[in-house]
TIFI-849824 format. One record per residue: residue number from 0; x, z, y of N, C-alpha, C in turn; residue in three letters. Coordinates in nm, 4 decimals, always signed. Layout:
REM TIFI-849824
@n->NUM, nu->X, nw->Z, nv->Y, cau->X, caw->Z, cav->Y, cu->X, cw->Z, cv->Y, res->ALA
...
***
This chain:
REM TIFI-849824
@n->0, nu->+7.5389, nw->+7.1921, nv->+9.8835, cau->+7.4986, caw->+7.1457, cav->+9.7531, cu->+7.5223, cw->+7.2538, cv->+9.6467, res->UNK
@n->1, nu->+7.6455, nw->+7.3139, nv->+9.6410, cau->+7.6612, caw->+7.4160, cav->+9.5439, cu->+7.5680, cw->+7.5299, cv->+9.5378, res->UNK
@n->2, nu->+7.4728, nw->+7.5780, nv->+9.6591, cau->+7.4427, caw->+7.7262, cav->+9.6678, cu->+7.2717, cw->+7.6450, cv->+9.6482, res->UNK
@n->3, nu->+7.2412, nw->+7.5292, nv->+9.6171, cau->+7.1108, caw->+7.4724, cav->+9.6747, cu->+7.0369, cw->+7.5572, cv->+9.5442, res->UNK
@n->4, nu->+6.9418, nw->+7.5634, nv->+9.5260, cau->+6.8681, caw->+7.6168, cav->+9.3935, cu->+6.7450, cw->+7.4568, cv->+9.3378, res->UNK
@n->5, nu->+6.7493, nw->+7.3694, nv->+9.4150, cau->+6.6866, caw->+7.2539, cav->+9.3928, cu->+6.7843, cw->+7.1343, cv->+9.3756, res->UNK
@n->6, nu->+6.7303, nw->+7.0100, nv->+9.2886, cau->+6.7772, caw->+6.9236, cav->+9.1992, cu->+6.8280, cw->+6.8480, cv->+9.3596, res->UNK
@n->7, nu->+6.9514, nw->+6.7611, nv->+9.3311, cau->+7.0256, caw->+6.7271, cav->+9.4468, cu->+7.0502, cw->+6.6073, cv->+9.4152, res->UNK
@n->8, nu->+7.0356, nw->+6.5243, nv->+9.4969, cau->+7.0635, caw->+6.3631, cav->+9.3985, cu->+7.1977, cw->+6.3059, cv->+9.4959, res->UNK
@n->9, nu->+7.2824, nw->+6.2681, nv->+9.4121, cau->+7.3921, caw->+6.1937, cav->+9.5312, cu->+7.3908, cw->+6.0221, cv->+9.4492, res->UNK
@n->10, nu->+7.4163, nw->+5.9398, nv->+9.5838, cau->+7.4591, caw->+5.8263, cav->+9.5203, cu->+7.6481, cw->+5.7659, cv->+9.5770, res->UNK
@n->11, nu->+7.6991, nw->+5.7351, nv->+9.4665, cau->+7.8419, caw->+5.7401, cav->+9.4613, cu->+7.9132, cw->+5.5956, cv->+9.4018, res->UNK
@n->12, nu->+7.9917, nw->+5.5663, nv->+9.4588, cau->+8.0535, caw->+5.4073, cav->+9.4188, cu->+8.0825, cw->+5.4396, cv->+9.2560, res->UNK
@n->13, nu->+8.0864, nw->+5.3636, nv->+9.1876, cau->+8.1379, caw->+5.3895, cav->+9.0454, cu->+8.3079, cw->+5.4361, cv->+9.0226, res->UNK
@n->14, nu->+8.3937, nw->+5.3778, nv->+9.0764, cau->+8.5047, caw->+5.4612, cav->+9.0818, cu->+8.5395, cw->+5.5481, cv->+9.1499, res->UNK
@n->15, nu->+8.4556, nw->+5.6179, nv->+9.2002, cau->+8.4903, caw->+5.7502, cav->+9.2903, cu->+8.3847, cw->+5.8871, cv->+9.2183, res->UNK
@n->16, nu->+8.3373, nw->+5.8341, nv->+9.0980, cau->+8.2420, caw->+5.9210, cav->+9.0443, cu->+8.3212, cw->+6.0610, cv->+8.9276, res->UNK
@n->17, nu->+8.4371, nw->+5.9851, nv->+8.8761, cau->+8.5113, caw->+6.1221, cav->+8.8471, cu->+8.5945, cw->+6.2513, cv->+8.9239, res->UNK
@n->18, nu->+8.6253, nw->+6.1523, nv->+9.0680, cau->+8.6572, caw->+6.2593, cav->+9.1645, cu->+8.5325, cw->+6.3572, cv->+9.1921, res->UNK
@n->19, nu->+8.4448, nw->+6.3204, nv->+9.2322, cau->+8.3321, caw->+6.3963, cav->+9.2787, cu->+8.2571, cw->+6.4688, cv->+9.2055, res->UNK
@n->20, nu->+8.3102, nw->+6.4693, nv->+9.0116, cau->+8.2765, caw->+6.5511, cav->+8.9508, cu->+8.3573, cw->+6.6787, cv->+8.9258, res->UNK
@n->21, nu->+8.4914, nw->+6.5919, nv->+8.9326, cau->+8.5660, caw->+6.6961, cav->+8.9565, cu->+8.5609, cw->+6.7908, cv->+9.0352, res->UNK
@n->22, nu->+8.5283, nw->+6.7308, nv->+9.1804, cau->+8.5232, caw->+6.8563, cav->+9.3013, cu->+8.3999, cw->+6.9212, cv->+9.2954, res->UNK
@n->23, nu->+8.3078, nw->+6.8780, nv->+9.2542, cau->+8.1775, caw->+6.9535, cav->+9.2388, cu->+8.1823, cw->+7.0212, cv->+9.1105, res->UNK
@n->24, nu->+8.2611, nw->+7.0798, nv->+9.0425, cau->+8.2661, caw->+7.1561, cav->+8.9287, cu->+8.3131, cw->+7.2564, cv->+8.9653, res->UNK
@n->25, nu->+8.4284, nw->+7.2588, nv->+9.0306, cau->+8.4965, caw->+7.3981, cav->+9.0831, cu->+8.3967, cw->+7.4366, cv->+9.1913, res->UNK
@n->26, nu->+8.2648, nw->+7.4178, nv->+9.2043, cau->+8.1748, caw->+7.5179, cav->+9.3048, cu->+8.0699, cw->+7.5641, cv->+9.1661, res->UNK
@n->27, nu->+8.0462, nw->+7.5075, nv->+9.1134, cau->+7.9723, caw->+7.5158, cav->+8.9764, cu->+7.9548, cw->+7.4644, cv->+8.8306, res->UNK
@n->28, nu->+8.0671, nw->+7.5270, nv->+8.7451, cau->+8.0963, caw->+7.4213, cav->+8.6383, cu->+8.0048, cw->+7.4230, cv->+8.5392, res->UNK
@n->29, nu->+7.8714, nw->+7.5215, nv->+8.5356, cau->+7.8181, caw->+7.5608, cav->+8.4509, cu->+7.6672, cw->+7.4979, cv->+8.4970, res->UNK
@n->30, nu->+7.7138, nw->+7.4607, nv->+8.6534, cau->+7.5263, caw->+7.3671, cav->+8.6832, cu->+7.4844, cw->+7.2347, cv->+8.6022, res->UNK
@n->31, nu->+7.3447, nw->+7.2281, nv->+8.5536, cau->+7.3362, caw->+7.1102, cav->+8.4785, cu->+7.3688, cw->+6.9895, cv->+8.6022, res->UNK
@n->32, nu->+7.3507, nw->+6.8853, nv->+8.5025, cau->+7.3856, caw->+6.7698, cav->+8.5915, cu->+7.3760, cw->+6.6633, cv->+8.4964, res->UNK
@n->33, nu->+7.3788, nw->+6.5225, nv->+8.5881, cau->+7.2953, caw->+6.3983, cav->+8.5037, cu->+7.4371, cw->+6.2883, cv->+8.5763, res->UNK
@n->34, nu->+7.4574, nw->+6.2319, nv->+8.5287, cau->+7.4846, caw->+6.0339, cav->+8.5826, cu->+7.4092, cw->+5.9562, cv->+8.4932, res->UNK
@n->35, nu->+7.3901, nw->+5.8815, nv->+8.6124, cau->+7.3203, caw->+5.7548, cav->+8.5732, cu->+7.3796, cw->+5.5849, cv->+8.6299, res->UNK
@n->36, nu->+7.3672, nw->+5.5176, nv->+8.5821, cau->+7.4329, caw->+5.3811, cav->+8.5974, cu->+7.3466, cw->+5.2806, cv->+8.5520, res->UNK
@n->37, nu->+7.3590, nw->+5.1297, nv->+8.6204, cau->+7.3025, caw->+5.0702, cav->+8.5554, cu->+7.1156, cw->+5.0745, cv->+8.5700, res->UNK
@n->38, nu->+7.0856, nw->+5.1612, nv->+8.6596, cau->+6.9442, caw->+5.1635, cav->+8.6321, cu->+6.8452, cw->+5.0547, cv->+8.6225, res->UNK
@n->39, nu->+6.7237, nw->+5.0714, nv->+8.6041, cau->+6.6402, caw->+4.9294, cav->+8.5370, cu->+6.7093, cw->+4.7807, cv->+8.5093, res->UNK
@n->40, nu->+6.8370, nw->+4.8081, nv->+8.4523, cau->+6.9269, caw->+4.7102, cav->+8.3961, cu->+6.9031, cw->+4.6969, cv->+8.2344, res->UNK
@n->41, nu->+6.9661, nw->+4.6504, nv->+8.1820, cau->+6.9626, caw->+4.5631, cav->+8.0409, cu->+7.0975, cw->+4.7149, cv->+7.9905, res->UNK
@n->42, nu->+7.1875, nw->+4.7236, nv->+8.0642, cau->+7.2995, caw->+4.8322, cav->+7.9963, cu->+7.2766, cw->+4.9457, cv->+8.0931, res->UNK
@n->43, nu->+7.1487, nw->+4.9906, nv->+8.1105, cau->+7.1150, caw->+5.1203, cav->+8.1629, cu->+7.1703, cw->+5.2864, cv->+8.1040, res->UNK
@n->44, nu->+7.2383, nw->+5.3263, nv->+8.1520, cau->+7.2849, caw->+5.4664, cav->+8.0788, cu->+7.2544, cw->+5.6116, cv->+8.1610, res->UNK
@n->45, nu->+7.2300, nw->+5.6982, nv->+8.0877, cau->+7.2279, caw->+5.8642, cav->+8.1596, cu->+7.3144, cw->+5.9454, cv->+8.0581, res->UNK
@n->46, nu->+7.3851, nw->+6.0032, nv->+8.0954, cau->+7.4380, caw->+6.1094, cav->+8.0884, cu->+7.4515, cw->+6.2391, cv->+8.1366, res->UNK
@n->47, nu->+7.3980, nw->+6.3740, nv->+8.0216, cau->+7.4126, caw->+6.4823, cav->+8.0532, cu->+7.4713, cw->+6.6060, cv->+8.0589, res->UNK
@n->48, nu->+7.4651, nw->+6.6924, nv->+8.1034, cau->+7.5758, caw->+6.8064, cav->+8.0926, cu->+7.5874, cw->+6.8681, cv->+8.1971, res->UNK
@n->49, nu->+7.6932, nw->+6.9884, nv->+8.1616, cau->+7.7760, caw->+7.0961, cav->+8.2584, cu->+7.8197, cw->+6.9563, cv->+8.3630, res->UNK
@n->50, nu->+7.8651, nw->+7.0332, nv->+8.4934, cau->+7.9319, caw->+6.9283, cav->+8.5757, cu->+8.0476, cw->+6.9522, cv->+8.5140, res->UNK
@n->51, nu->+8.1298, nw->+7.0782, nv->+8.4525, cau->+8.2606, caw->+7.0744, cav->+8.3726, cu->+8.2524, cw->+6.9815, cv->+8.2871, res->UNK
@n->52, nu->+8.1430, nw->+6.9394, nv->+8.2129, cau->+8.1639, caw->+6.8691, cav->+8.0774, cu->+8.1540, cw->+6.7318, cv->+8.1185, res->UNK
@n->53, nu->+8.1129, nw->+6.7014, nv->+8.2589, cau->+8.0499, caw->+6.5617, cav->+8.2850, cu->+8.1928, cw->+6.5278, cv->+8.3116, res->UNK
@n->54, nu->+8.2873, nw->+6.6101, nv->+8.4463, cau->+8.3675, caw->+6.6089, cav->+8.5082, cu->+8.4880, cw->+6.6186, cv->+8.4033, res->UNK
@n->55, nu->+8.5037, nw->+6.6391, nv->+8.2671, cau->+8.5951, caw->+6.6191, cav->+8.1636, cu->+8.5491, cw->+6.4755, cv->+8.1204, res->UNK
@n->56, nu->+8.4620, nw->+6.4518, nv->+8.0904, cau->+8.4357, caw->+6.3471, cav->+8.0054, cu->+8.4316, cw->+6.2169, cv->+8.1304, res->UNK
@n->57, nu->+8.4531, nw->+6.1889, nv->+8.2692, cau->+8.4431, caw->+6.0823, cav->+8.3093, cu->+8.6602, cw->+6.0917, cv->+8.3376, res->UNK
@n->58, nu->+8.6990, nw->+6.2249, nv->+8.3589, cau->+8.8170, caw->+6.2178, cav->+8.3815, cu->+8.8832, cw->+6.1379, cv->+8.2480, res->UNK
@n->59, nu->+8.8661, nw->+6.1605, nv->+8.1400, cau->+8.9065, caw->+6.0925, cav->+8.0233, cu->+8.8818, cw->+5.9112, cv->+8.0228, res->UNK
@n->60, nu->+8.7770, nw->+5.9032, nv->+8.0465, cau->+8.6876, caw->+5.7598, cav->+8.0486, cu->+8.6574, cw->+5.7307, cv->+8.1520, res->UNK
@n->61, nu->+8.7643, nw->+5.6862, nv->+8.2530, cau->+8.6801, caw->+5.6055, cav->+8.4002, cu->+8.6289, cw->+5.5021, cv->+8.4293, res->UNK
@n->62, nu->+8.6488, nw->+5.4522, nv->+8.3166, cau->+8.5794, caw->+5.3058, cav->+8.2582, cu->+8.4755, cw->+5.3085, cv->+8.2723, res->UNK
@n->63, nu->+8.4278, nw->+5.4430, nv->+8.2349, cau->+8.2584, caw->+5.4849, cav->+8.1902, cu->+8.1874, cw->+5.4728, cv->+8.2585, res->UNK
@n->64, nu->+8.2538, nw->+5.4802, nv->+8.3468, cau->+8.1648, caw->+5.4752, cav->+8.5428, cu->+8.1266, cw->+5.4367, cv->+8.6021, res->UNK
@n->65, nu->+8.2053, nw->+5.2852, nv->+8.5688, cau->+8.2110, caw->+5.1402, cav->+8.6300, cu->+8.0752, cw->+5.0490, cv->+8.5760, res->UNK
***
């Protein structure tokens, strides 16, 4: 996943989504990257960023995830 040069989609339980940003940052903290939750739901969300910035901001808020 780290060396791929094409868009990579993972799907991940909601509380295991700040670990896996975490570990996928230290291969590339500077690759863009998306979460998404909630899809074609009523409280649908995306979020974007560095995997550093994703992987800071879900470590703070694991709530966010859920």
């Amino acid at each position: 996943m780290a060396k791929s040069e094409w868009t990579v989609v993972l799907f991940e339980a909601p509380p295991r989504v700040a670990e896996l940003l975490g570990t996928s940052r230290r291969r590339g903290a500077e690759r863009p990257a998306a979460v998404a939750r909630e899809l074609t739901k009523l409280f649908e969300e995306t979020r974007t960023g560095t995997l550093a910035e994703l992987a800071g901001y879900y470590a703070e808020a694991p709530a966010a995830a859920k």
